[in-house]
C-alpha positions as CSV (number, residue, x, y, z in Angstrom):
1,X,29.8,17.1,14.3
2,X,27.0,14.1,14.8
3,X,28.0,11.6,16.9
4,X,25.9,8.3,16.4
5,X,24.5,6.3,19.7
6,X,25.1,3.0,20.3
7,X,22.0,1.7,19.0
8,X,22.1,4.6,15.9
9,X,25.1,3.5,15.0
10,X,24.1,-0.6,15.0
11,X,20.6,0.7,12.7
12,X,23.1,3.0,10.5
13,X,25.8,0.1,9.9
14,X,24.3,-3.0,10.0
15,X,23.8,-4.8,6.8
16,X,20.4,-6.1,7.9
17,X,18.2,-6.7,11.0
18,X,17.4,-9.1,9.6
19,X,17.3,-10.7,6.1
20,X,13.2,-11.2,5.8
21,X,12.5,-7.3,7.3
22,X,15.4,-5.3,6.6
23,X,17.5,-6.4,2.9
24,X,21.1,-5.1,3.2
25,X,21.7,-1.8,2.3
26,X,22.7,-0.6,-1.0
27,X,25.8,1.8,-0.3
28,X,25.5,5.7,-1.9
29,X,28.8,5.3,-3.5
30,X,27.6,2.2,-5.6
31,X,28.7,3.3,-9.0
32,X,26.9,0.3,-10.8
33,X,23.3,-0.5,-11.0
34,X,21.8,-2.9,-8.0
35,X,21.2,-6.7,-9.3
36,X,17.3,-7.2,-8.7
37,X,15.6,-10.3,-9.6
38,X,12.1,-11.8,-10.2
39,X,12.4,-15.2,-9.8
40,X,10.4,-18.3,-8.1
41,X,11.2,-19.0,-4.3
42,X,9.8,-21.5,-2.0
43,X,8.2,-20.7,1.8
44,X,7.1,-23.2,4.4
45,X,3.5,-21.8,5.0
46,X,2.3,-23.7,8.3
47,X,4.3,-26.6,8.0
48,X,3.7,-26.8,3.9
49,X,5.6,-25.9,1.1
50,X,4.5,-23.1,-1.1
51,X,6.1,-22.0,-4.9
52,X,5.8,-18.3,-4.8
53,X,7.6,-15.6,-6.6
54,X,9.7,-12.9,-5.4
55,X,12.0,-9.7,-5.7
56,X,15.9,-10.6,-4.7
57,X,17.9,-7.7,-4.6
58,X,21.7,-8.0,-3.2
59,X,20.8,-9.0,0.2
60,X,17.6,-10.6,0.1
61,X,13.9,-9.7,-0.6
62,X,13.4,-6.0,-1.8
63,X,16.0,-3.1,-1.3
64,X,17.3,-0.4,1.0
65,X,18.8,2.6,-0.5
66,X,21.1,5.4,1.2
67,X,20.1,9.2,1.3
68,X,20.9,10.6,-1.8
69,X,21.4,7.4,-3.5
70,X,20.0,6.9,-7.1
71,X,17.1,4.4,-8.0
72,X,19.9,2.7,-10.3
73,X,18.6,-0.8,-10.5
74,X,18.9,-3.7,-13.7
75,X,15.8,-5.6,-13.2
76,X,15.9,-9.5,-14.7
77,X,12.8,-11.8,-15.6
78,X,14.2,-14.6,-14.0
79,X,10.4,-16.1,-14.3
80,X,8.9,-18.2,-17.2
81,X,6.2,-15.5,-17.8
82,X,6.2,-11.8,-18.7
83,X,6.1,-9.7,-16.5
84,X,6.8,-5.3,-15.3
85,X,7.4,-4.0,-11.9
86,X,5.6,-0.7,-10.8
87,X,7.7,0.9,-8.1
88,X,5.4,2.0,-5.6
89,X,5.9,5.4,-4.2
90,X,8.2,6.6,-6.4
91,X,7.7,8.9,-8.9
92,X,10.0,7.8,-11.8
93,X,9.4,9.3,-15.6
94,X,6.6,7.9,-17.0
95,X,8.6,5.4,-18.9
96,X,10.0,3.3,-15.8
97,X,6.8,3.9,-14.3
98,X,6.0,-0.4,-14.5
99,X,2.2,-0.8,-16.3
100,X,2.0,-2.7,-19.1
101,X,2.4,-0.8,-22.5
102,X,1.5,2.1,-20.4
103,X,4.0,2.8,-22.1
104,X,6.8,-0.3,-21.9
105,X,5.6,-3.8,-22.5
106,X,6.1,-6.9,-20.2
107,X,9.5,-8.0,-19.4
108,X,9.9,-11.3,-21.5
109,X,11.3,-14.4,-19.6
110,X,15.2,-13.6,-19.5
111,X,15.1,-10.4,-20.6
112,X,16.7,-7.5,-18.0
113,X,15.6,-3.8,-18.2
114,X,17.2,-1.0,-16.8
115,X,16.0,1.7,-14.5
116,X,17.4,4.9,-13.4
117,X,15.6,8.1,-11.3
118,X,15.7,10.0,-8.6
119,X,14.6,8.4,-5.8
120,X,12.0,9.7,-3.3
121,X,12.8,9.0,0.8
122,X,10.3,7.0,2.7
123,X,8.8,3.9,3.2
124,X,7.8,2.3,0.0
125,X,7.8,-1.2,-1.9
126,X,7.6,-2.6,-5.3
127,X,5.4,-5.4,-7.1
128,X,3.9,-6.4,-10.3
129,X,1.5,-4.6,-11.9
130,X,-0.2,-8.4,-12.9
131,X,-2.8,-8.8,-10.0
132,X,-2.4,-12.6,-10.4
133,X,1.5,-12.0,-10.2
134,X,1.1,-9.9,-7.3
135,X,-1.5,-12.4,-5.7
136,X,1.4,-14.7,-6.1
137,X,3.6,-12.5,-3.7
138,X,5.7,-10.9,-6.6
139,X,6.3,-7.9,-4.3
140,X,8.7,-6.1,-2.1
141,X,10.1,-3.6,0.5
142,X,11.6,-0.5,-1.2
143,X,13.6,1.5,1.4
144,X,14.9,4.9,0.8
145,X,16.6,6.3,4.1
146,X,16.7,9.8,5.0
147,X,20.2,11.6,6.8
148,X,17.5,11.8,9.9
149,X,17.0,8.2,9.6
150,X,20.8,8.1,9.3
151,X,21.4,10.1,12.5
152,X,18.5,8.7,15.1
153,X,19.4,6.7,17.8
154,X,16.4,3.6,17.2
155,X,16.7,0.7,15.4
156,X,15.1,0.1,11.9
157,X,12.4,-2.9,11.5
158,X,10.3,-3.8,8.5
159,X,7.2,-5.5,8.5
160,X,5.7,-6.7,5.0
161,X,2.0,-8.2,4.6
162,X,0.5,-10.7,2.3
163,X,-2.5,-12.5,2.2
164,X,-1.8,-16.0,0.7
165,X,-3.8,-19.1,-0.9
166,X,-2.2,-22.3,-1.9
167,X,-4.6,-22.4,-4.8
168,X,-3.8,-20.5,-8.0
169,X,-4.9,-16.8,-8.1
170,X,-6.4,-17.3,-11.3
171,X,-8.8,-19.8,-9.4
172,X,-9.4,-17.5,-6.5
173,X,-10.2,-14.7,-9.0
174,X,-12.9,-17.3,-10.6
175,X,-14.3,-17.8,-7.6
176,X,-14.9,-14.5,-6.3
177,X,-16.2,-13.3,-9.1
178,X,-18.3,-16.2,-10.3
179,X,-16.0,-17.7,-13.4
180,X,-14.8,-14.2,-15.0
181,X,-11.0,-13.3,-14.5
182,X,-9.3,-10.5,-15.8
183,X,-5.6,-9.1,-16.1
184,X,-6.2,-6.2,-15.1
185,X,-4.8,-4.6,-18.2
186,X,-7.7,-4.3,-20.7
187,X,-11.0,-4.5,-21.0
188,X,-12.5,-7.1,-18.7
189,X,-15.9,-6.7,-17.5
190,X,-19.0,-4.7,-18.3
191,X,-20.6,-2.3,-15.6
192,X,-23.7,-3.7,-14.4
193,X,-26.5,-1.4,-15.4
194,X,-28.8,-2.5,-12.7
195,X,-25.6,-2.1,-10.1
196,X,-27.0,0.5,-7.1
197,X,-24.9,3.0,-9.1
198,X,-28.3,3.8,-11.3
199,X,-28.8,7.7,-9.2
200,X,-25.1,8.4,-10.1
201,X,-26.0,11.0,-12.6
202,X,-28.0,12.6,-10.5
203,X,-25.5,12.8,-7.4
204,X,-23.2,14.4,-10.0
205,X,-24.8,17.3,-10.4
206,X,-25.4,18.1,-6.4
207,X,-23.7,20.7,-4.5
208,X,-20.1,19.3,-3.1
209,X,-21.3,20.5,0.2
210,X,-24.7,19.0,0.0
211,X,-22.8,15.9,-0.9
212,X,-20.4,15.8,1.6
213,X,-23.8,16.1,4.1
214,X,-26.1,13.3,2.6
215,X,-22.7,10.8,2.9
216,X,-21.7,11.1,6.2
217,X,-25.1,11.0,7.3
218,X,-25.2,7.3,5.0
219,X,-21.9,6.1,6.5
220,X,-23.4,6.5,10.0
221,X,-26.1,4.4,9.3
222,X,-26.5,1.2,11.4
223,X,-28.9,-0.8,8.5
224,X,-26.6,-1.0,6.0
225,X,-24.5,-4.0,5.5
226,X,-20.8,-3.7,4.2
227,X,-18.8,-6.1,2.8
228,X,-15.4,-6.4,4.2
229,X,-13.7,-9.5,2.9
230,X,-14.8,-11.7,-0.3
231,X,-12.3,-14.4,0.5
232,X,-11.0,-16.5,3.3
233,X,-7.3,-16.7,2.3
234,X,-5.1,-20.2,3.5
235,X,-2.5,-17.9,5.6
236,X,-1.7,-14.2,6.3
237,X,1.6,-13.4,6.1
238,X,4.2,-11.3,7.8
239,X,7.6,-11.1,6.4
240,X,6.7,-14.4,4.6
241,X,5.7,-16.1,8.1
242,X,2.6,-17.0,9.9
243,X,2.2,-17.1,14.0
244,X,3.0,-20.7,14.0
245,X,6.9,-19.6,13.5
246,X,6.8,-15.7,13.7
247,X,9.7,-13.9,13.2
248,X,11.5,-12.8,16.4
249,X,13.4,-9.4,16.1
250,X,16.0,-9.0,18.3
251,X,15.9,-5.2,20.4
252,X,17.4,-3.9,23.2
253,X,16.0,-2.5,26.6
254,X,14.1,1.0,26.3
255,X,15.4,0.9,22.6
256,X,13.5,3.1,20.0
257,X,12.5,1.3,16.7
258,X,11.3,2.7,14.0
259,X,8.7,-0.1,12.5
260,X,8.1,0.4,8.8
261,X,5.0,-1.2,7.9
262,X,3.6,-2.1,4.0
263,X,0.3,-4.1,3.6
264,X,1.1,-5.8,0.3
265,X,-1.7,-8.1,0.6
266,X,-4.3,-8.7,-2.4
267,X,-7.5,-8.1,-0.8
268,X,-7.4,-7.7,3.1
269,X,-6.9,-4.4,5.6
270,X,-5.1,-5.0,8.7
271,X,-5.2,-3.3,12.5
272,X,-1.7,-2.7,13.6
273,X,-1.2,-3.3,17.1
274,X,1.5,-2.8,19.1
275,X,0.1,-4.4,22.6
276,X,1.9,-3.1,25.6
277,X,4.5,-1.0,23.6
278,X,4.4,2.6,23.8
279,X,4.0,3.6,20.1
280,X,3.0,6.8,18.0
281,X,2.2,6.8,14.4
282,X,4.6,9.0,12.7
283,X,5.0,8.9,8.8
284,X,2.4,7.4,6.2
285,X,3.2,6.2,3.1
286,X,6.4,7.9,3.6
287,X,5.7,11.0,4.1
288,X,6.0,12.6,8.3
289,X,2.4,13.3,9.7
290,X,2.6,14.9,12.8
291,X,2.7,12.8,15.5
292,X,-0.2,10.2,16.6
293,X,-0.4,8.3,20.0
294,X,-2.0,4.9,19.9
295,X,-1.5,1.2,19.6
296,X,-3.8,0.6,16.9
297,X,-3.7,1.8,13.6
298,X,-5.5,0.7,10.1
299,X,-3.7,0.0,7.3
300,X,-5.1,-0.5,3.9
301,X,-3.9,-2.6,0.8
302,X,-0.7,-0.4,-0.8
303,X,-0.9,1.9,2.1
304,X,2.5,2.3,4.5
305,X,3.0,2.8,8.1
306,X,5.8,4.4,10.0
307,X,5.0,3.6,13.8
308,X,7.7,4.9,16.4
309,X,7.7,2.8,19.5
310,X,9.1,2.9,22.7
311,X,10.2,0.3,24.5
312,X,9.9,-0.1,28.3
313,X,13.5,-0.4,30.0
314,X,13.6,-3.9,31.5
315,X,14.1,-7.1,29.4
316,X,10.7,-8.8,27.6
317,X,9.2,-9.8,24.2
318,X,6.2,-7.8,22.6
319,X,4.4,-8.8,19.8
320,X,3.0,-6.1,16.8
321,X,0.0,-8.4,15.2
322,X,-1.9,-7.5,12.2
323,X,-5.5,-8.4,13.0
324,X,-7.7,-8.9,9.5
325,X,-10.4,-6.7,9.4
326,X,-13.8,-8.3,9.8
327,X,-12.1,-11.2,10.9
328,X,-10.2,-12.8,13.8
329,X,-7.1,-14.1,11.9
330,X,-4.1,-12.5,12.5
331,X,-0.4,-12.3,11.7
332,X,2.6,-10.3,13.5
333,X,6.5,-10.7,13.9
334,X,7.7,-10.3,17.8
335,X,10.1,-7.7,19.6
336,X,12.3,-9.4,22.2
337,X,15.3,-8.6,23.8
338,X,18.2,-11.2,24.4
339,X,16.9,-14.3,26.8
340,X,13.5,-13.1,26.8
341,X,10.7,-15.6,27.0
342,X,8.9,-15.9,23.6
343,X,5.5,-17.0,24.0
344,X,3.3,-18.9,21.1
345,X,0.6,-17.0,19.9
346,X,-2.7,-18.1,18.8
347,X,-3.5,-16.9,14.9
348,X,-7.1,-16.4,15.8
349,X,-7.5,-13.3,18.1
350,X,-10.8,-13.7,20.5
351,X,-12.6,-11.7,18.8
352,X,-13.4,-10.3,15.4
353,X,-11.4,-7.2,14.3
354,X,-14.2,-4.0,13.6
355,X,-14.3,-2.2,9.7
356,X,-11.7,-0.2,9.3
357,X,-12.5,3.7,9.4
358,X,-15.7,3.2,8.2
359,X,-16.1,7.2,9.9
360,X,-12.1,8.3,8.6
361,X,-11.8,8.9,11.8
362,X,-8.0,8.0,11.4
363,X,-7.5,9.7,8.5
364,X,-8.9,13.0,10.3
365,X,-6.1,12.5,12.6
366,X,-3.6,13.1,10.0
367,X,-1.8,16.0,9.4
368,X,1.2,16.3,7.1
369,X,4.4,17.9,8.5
370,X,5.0,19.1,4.6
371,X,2.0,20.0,3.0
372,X,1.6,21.4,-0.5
373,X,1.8,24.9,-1.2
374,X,-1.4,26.7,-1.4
375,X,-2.5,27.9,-4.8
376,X,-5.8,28.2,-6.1
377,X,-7.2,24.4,-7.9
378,X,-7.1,24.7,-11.5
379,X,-9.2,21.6,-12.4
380,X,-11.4,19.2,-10.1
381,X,-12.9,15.8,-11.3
382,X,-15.5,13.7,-9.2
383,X,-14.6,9.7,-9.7
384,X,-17.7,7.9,-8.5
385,X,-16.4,4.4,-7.4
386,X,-19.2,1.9,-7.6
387,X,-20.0,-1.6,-8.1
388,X,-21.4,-4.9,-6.3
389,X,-20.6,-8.2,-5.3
390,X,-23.6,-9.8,-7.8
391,X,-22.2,-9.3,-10.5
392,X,-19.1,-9.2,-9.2
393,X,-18.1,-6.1,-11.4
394,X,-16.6,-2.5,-9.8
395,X,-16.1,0.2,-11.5
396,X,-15.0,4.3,-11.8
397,X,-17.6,6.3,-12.9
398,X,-19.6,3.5,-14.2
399,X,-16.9,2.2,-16.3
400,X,-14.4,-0.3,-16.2
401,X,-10.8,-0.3,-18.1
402,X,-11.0,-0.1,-21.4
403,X,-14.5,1.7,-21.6
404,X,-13.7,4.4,-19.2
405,X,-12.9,8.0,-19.6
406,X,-9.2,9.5,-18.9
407,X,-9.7,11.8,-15.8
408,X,-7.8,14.9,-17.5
409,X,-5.2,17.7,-16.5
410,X,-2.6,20.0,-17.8
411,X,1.3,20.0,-16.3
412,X,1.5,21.6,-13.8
413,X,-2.5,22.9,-12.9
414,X,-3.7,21.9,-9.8
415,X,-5.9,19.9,-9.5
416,X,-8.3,17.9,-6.8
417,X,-9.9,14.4,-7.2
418,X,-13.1,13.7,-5.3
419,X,-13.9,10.4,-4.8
420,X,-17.1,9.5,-3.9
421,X,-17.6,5.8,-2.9
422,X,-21.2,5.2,-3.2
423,X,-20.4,0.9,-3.3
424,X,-20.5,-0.7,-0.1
425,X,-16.7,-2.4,-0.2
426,X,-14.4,0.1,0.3
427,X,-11.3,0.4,-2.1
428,X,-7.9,2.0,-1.5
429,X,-7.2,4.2,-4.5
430,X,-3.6,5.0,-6.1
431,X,-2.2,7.2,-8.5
432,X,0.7,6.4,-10.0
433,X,3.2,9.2,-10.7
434,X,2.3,12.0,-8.1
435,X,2.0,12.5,-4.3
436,X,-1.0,13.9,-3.1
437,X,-2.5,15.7,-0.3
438,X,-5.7,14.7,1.2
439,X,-8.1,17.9,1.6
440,X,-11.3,17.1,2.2
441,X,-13.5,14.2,4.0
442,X,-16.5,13.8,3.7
443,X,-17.1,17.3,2.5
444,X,-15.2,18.9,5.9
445,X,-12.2,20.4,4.5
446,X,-8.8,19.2,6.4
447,X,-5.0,19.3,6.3
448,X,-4.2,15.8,5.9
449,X,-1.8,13.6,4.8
450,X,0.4,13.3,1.7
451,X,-0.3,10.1,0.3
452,X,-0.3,8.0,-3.0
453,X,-2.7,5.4,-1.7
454,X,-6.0,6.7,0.1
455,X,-9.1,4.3,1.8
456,X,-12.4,5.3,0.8
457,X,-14.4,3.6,3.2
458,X,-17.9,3.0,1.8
459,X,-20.4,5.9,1.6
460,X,-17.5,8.2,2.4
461,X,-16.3,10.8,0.1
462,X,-12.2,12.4,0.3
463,X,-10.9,15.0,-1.8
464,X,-7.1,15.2,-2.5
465,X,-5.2,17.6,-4.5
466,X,-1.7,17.2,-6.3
467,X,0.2,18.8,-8.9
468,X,-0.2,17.5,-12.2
469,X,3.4,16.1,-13.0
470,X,4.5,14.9,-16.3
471,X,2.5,14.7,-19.7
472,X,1.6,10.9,-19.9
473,X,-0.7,8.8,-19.3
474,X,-0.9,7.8,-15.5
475,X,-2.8,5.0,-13.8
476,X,-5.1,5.8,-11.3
477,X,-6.9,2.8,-9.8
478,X,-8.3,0.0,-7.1
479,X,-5.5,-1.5,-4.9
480,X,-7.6,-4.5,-4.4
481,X,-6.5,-6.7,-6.5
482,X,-9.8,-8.7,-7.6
483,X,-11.3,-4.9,-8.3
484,X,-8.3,-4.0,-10.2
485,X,-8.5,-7.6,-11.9
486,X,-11.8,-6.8,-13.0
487,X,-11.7,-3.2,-14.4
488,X,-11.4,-1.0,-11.8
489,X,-9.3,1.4,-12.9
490,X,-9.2,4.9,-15.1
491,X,-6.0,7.1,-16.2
492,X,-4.7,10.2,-15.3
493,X,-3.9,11.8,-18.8
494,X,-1.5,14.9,-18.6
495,X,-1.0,16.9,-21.0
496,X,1.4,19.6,-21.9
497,X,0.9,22.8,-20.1
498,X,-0.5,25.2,-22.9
């Protein structure tokens, strides 16, 4: 018989750490579907009031779920605009999959819809599939506890990130872009035709390995400039808070916590830091890696972090800051144990944060704890990822939405995606509907993660391979939200296996 620790027993029972980084939890035996609501909410953002939107399930912003327990959930447009939810990291059917009329339409203000699937453990999180919705922090932790999580003695923390302007997204959109916004649903731009993508055909038709070759030796280049961040946001965000009144999470001496963390932001990638803590990276996107020791850790738009940390046995306060990358602004909620001292921190570190795996030199470091099974690949597609910043138009093998070509597969086959990112932003790609395994970087083949969101840093290439799931139409594109917003995006058609 398990017998729960102190401290397991306070992360199994309580209803919340806290309401902004841990919503209560959604008991197994729940025989009716959980209340969850997109409506309008208002944040003080440095001392100024902000009309966002938001996901309120029973116990405040986003949702825990027991093991076991079914993704039962009525969702209600509470909003004045239409609008569909994609639940990220979970691998509904098709139909409750949240893209619009891909194959279910917008949610009309008022209306509810219902959803019910299996849900898949891990640390995951929901949000529009509107960029300028999602710009507008329409988003959300989705927890799905395991029995282990259940059973360990360390205490549960969530830490969700947004980047956030007071101006209206539509406006930053017009700005980055130079006056053209999209909605990221339909046609919206056309590829550039004098866009450094021109020797694309050509690369095509190379040998994988020579490929794999000629790209790392690009991405160790010193000459070439990448571009890191096309917009200074007003605040960065950490469970809706800024350093000027972080949150402050209760822990106890030499307590373990388990710190979930989602980068929900539109457009920026973070360094994780965990300062003086003792801390080991230890699922991503919620699925286990074996363990990795460190106190620094990038994390890409959609992308999840489970970091284990350790802390030391006498009484203090430590800070976990998310550091922009290519920038010095940073946000961050603080550990401290009862009476500690809580210092103010600064939201400009002294110096600039570097690119984030520019080498995937963190992503070599992953190794899944359950990979797929080997079989022999049925299908491989290359997806060149291109574009520039004038015009402001990016793009999947040359085309944006609406003028591209479904990236094809059977049920079933297995298959391996390439993507080669000859642009020089990088962009975090994710397929909807499947879990894949990274295989391959840079032509080197590996035993990475499982993922459903994966950085491809620019001139980099990573391969992944999955298991074509059901026959529909899957989206496969750009997490950053002005790429998405301007066509960057393809499908994933399935078909029936013969």
């Amino acid at each position: 018989m398990n017998i729960l620790s102190r401290r397991g027993f306070l992360a199994a029972s309580a209803a919340a750490i806290g309401a902004a980084h841990m919503p209560r939890l959604a008991f197994a035996q729940t025989v009716a579907p959980i209340s969850l609501i997109a409506a309008t909410r208002t944040l003080d953002i440095n001392g100024r009031a902000a009309t966002v939107f938001g996901l309120a399930g029973p116990g405040g912003q986003g949702l825990v779920l027991d093991p076991g327990q079914r993704f039962r959930v009525d969702l209600t447009n509470d909003l004045d605009v239409g609008t569909i939810i994609h639940w990220h990291g979970q691998t509904p059917p098709n139909a409750q999959d949240g893209v619009p009329d891909m194959p279910m339409p917008l949610l009309a203000p008022g209306e509810t819809r219902s959803y019910d699937f299996e849900a898949r453990p891990g640390t995951h999180w929901m949000h529009s599939h509107v960029p300028t919705q999602e710009m507008q922090l329409l988003a959300a932790p989705l927890i799905v506890r395991s029995q282990e999580d259940i059973l360990a003695d360390r205490q549960e923390v969530v830490m969700f990130l947004h980047d956030f302007s007071f101006r209206a997204p539509e406006e930053v959109l017009a700005e980055i872009n130079g006056g053209h916004v999209g909605d990221g649903a339909g046609p919206s731009a056309q590829p550039d035709q004098g866009a450094p993508m021109g020797g694309m055909g050509a690369m095509l038709g190379m040998n994988h390995g020579a490929m794999g070759r000629m790209m790392g030796s690009i991405s160790g280049m010193g000459g070439m400039a990448m571009d890191l961040n096309d917009y200074d946001w007003d605040a960065y965000l950490a469970n809706d808070r800024t350093l000027s009144d972080p949150e402050v999470v209760q822990v106890e001496r030499g307590g373990r916590i388990r710190l979930r963390v989602i980068n929900a932001a539109a457009a920026t990638v973070f360094w994780i830091e965990t300062g003086g803590a003792e801390a080991r990276l230890v699922a991503v996107d919620g699925h286990a890696v074996q363990p990795v020791p460190g106190t620094r850790f990038g994390l890409a738009m959609g992308q999840r972090l489970d970091i284990e940390i350790d802390l030391p046995s006498e009484g203090g306060s430590w800070p976990v800051l998310a550091l922009r990358e290519g920038g010095r602004e940073r946000t961050g909620l603080i550990l401290a144990t009862r009476g500690a001292e809580v210092r103010r921190l600064d939201a400009m570190a002294a110096s600039e944060a570097p690119a984030f795996d520019t080498g995937l030199a963190q992503e070599a470091r992953l190794i899944a704890l359950d990979a797929l099974p080997d079989r022999p690949v049925d299908r491989s597609h290359v997806l060149m990822l291109g574009g520039s910043m004038q015009p402001y138009v990016w793009t999947i093998n040359g085309a944006v939405w609406g003028q591209h070509q479904p990236i094809i597969a059977r049920s079933d086959e297995r298959v391996v995606l390439s993507f080669h990112n000859m642009s020089m932003m990088a962009h975090p790609m994710h397929l909807h509907g499947h879990v894949f395994q990274v295989v391959g970087l840079n032509g080197r083949r590996v035993a990475g993660a499982l993922r459903d969101t994966v950085h491809v840093p620019p001139m980099t290439m990573v391969d992944v391979a999955l298991d074509a799931g059901e026959a529909a139409r899957w989206m496969l594109h750009c997490h950053h939200m002005p790429h998405l917003a301007t066509g960057m995006m393809t499908e994933f058609a399935v078909t029936a296996s013969a």
